[in-house]
C-alpha positions as CSV (number, residue, x, y, z in Angstrom):
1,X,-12.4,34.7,-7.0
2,X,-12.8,36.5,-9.6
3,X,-16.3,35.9,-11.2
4,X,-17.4,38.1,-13.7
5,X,-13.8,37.8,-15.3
6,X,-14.1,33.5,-15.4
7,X,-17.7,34.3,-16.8
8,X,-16.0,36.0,-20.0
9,X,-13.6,33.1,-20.3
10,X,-15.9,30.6,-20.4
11,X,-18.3,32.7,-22.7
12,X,-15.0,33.2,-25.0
13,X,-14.6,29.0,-24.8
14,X,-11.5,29.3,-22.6
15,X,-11.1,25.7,-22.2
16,X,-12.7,25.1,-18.2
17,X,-10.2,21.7,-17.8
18,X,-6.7,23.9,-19.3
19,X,-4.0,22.5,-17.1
20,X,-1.1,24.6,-15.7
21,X,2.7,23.4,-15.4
22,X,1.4,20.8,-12.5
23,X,-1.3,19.9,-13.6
24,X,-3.5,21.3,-11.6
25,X,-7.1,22.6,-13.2
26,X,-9.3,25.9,-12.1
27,X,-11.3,23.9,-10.5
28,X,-8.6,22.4,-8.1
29,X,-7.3,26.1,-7.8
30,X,-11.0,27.3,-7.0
31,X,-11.2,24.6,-4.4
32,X,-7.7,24.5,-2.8
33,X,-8.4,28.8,-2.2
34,X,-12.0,28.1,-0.9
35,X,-13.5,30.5,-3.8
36,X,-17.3,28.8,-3.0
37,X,-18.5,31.4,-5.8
38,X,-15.9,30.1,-8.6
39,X,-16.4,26.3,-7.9
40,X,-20.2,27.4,-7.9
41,X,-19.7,28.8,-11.6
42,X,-17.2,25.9,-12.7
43,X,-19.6,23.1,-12.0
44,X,-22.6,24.1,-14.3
45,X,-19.8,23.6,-17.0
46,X,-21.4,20.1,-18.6
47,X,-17.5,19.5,-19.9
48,X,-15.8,19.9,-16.8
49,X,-13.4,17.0,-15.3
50,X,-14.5,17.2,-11.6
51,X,-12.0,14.2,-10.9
52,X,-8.8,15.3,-13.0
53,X,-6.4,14.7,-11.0
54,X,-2.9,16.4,-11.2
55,X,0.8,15.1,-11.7
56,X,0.8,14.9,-7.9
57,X,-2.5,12.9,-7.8
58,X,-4.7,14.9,-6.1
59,X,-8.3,16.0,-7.5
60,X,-10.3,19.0,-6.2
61,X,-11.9,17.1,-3.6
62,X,-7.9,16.1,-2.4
63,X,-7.1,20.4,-2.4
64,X,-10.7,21.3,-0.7
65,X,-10.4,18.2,2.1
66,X,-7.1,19.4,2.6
67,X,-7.8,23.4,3.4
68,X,-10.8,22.4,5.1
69,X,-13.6,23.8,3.0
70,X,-16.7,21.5,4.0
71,X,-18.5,23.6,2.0
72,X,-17.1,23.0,-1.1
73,X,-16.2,19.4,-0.8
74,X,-20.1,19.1,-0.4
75,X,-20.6,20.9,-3.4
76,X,-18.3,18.6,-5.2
77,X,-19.5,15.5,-3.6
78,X,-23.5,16.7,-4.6
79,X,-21.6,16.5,-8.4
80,X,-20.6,13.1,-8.0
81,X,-16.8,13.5,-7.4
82,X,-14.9,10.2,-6.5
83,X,-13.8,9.7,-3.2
84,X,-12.3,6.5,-4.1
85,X,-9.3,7.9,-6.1
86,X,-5.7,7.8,-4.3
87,X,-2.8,10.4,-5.0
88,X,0.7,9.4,-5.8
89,X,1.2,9.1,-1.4
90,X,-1.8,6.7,-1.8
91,X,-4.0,9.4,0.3
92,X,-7.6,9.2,-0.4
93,X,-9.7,12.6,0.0
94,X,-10.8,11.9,3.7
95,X,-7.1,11.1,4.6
96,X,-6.3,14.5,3.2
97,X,-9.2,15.9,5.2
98,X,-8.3,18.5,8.4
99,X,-11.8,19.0,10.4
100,X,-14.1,16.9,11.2
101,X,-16.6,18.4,8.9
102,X,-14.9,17.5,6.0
103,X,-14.3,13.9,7.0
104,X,-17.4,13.4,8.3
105,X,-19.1,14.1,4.8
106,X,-16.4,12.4,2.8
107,X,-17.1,9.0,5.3
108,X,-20.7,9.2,4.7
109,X,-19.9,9.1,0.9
110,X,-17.5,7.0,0.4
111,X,-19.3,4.3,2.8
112,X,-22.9,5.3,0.3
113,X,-20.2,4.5,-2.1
């Protein structure tokens, strides 16, 4: 990711939750490429939708569980993302997730509730 150049947008009020044609946010984009340094900057934005989801009803957490970044779905998790929301397939997070790691903190979450 590209850090120094997100820095400038957000210094220049670039809206942090601008959608694209799917509805998809940075922050999902930053998650679903496992850019751990661009999430890292995104979530110290206090206006920042960590559980938008987009037209096909998956959040960040959905693209991060999915690519298998346990790293980052911890980092979104410590913000308080939902693991209770369901895309349009009815697939929570942890059914999305493809290594254990990832499930394993999205179970202990959503069972903390």
């Amino acid at each position: 990711g590209n850090v120094s150049w997100l820095r400038e947008c957000l210094d220049n009020r670039v809206g942090v939750n601008g959608l694209d044609k799917a509805g998809n946010t940075a922050l999902y984009w930053a998650c679903h490429g496992g850019h751990k340094d661009v999430v890292d900057v995104l979530l110290t934005q206090a206006n920042l939708e960590l559980n938008q989801q987009n037209k096909l009803g998956d959040t960040a957490l959905h693209a991060a569980a999915w690519k298998g970044y346990a790293d980052i779905v911890e980092m979104l998790l410590e913000k308080g993302a939902r693991t209770d929301l369901k895309n349009n397939e009815k697939k929570l997070a942890l059914d999305m997730a493809t290594n254990a790691a990832c499930a394993s903190l999205l179970k202990k979450k959503h069972s903390a509730g």
